[in-house]
C-alpha positions as CSV (number, residue, x, y, z in Angstrom):
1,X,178.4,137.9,-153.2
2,X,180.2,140.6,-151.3
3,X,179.1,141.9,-147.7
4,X,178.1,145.7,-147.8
5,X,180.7,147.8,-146.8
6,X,180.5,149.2,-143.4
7,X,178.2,146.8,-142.4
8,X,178.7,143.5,-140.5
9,X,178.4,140.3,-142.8
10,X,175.2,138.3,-142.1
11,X,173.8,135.3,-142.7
12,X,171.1,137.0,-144.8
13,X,172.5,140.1,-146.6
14,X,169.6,142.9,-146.8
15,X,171.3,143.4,-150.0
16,X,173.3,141.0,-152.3
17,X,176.1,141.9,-155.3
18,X,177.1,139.6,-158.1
19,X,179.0,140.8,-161.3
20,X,179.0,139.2,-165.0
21,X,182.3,138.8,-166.9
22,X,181.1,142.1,-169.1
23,X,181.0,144.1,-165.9
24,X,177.4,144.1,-165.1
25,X,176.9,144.2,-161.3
26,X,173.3,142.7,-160.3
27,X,172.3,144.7,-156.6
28,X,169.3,142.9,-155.2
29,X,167.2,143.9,-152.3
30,X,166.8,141.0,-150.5
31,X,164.8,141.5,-147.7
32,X,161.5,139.5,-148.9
33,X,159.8,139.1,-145.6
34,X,159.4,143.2,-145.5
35,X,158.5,143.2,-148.8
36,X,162.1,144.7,-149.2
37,X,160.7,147.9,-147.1
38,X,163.3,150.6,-147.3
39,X,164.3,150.0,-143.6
40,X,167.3,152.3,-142.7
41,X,169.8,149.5,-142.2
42,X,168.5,148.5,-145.6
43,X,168.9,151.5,-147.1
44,X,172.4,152.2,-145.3
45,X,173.1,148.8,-147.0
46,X,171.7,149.9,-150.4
47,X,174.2,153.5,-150.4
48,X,176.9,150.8,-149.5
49,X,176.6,148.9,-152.9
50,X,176.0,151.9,-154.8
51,X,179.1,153.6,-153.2
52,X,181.2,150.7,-153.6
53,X,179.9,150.1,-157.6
54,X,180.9,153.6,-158.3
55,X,184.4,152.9,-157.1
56,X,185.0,149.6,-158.5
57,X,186.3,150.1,-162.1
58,X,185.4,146.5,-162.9
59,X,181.8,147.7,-162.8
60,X,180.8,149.3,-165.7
61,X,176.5,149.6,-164.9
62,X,174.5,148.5,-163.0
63,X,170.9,146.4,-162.4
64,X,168.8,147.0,-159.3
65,X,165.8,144.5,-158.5
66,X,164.2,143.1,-155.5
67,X,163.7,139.5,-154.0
68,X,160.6,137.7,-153.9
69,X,157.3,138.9,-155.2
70,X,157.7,143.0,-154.0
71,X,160.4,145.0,-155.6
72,X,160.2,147.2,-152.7
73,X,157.3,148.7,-150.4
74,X,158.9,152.0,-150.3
75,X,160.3,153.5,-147.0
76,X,159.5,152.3,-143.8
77,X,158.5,155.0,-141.7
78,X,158.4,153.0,-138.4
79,X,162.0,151.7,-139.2
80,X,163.1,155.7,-140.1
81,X,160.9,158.1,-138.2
82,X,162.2,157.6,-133.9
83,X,161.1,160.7,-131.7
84,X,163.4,163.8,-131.2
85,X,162.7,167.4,-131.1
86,X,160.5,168.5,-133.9
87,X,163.1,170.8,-135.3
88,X,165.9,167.8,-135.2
89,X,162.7,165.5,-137.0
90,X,162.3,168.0,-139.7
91,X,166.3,168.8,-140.4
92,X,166.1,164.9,-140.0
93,X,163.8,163.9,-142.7
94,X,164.9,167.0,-145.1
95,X,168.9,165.1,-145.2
96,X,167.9,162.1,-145.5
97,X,165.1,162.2,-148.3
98,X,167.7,164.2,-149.6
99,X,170.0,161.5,-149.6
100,X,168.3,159.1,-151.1
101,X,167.2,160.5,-154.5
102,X,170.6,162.3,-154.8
103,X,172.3,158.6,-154.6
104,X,170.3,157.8,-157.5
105,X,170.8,161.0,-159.4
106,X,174.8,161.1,-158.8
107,X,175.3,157.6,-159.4
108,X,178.0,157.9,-162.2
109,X,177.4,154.6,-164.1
110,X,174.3,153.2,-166.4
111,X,171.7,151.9,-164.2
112,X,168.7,150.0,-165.0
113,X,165.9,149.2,-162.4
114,X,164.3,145.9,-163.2
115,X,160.5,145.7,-161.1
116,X,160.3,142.5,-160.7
117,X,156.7,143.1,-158.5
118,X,154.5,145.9,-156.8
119,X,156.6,149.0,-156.3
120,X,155.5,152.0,-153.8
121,X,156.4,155.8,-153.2
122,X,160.7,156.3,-153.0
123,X,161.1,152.8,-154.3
124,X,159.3,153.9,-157.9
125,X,160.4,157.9,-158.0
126,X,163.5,156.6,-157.5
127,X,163.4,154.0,-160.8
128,X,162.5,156.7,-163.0
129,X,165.7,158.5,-161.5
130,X,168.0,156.0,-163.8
131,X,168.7,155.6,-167.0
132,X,166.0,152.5,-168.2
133,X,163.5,150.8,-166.4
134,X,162.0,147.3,-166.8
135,X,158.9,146.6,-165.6
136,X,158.3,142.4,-165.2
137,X,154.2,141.7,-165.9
138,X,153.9,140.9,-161.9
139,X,154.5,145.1,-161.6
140,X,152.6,147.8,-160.1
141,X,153.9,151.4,-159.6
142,X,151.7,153.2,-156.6
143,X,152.7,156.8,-155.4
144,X,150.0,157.3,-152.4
145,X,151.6,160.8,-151.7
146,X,147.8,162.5,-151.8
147,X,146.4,159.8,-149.8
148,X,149.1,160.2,-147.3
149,X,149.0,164.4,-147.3
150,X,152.1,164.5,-148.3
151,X,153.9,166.3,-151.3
152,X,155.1,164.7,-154.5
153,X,159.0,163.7,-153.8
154,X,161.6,162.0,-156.1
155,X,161.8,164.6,-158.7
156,X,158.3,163.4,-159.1
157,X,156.5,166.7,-159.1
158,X,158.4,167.5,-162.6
159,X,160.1,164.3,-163.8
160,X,156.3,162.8,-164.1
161,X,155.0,164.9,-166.5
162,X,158.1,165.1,-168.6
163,X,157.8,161.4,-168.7
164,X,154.3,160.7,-169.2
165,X,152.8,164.0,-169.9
166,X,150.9,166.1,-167.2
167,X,147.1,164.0,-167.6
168,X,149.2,160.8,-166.4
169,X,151.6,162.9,-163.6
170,X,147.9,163.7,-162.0
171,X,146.4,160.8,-162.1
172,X,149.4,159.2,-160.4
173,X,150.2,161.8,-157.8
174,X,146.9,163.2,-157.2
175,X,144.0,162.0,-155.2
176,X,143.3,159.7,-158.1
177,X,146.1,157.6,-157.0
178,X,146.5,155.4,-160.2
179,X,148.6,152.9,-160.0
180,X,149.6,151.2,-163.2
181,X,150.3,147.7,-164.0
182,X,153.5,147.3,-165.7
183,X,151.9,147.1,-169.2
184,X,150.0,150.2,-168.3
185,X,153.3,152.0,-167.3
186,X,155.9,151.3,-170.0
187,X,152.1,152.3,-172.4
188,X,152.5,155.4,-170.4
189,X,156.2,155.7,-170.8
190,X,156.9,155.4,-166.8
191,X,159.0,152.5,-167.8
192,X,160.8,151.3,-170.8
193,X,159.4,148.1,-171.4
194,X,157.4,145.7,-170.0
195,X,158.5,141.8,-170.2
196,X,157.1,138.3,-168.8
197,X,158.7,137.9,-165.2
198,X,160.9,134.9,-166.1
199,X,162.7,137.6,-169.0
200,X,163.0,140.1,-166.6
201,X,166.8,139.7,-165.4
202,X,167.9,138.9,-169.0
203,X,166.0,142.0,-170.8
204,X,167.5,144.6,-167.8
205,X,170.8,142.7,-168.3
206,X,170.5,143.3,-172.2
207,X,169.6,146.7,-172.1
208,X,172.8,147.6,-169.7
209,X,175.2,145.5,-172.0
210,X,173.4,147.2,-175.1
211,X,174.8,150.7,-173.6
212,X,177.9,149.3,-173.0
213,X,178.2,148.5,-176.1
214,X,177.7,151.9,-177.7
215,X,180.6,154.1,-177.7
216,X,178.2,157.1,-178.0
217,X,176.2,156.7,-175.1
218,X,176.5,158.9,-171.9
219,X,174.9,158.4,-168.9
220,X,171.8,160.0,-168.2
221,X,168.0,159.9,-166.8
222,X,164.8,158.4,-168.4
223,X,163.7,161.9,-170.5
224,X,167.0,163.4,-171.2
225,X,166.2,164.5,-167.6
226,X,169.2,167.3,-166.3
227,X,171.1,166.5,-163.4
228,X,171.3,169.6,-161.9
229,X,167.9,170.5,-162.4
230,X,166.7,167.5,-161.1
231,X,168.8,167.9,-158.1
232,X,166.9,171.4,-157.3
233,X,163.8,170.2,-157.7
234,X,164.8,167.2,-155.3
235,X,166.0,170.0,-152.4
236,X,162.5,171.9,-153.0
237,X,160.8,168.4,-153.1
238,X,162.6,167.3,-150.0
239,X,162.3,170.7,-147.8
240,X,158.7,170.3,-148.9
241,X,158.2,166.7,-147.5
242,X,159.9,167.8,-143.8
243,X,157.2,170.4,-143.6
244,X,154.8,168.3,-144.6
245,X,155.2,165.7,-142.1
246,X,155.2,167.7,-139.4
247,X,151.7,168.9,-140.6
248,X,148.4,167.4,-139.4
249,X,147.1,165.9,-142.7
250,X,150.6,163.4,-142.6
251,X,150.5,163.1,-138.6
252,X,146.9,162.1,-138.8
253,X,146.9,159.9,-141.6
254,X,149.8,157.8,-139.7
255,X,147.8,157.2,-136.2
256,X,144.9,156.3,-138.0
257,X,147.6,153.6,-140.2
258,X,149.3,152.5,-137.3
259,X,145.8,152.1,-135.0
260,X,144.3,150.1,-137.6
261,X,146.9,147.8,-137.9
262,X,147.1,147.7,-134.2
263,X,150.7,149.1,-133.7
264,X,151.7,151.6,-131.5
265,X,151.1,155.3,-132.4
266,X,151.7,157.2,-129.9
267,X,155.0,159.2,-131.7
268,X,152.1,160.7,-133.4
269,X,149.5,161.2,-131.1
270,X,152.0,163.4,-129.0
271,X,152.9,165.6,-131.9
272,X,149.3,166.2,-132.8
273,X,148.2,167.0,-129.4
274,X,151.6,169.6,-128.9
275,X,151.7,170.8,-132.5
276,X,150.1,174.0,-131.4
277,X,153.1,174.6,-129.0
278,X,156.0,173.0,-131.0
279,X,155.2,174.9,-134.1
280,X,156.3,177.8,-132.9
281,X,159.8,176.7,-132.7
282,X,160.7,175.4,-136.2
């Protein structure tokens, strides 16, 4: 296992790297105690492995799968969000939402996302971002974006419906908030496949040595999905979600989170109270 790049080498790696003799790299999110939250040191470490894949020629795809019983509980917004000027905050959020699903939607080689256990917002946008998904039985796929007042992000607002068809899209993203088992999803065509949780490294492993295999396969998206479509929709999507956050529906719903849970929330307590002033100056 290989240390992230640009990162110092720790006892326990927020992300690990192994590779098979056929060139099948295995990137594994291996924070289990946060339910592999997308902290930003976690994802700094996750651009790391994907970077350093994409530049190793003995690599030729990659698997992406999480530790313990979560695949990932999406981005953590205490870990991302830190006060600044609320112009900085939105320019802030707009690059790096930016960043993340344009790492997925660059990545050069074959990747397949195997969910080995509940997956939330970025962490399941992003799946259907690559080119198969395996879903283990232990799987859920939630996208609270309604719940939260924010918009759809990932390519999700498009990519959805092209996937599973508009009725399905809404009941995801909309107030409905459905969020399918992984038997449910790959019925839905949000993932490939669905598999018992002790297959679920093989069948991902399979599919990418199956494209490998093929001399006629190119890399692409689940649905045939364009590149540089996808990446306009993500800028839209991601200027969308800055002005969104800095909106009272998002800034409420977080106090009201963070209160409950009995954590500090007074980031966004101040930018309720001044939003009538502050406003004015994005």
């Amino acid at each position: 296992v290989r240390p992230a790049r640009g990162l110092a080498a720790t006892k326990h790696e927020l992300t690990l790297s192994e590779t098979d003799a056929d060139g099948v790299a295995t990137i594994t999110l291996n924070n289990p105690k946060r339910l592999n939250g997308w902290t930003a040191p976690m994802m700094l470490s996750l651009f790391d492995r994907f970077e350093a894949a994409a530049a190793d020629d003995s690599v030729k795809a990659v698997v992406l799968t999480g530790a313990g019983s979560y695949y990932c509980a999406g981005v953590d917004l205490s870990s991302t969000l830190k006060p600044m000027w609320p112009k900085q905050l939105r320019e802030m959020i707009y690059t790096q939402n930016k960043l993340v699903f344009d790492t997925f939607l660059n990545f050069p080689k074959p990747l397949c996302v195997a969910v080995n256990g509940p997956a939330i917002g970025a962490s399941v946008t992003t799946a259907t971002l690559a080119d198969g998904v395996v879903a283990a039985e232990a799987a859920t796929f939630s996208t609270p974006f309604s719940r939260l007042g924010v918009p759809p992000e990932g390519c999700s607002s498009v990519h959805f419906a092209a996937l599973m068809g508009a009725d399905n899209a809404a009941r995801m993203l909309g107030p409905e908030g459905w969020a399918p088992t992984g038997k449910e999803a790959a019925a839905a065509n949000l993932v490939d496949e669905c598999v018992p949780d002790a297959d679920l490294l093989d069948a991902a492993r399979a599919k990418c040595h199956a494209w490998l295999a093929d001399p006629a396969y190119e890399k692409a998206h689940r649905g045939d999905g364009d590149t540089a479509k996808l990446l306009q929709v993500n800028d839209k999507e991601s200027q969308d979600l800055a002005d969104a956050f800095l909106d009272y529906p998002f800034l409420e719903a977080q106090a009201a989170f963070l209160k409950k849970k009995g954590k500090n929330s007074a980031m966004f307590d101040v930018l309720i109270a001044t939003r009538p002033a502050w406003k004015l100056l994005l």
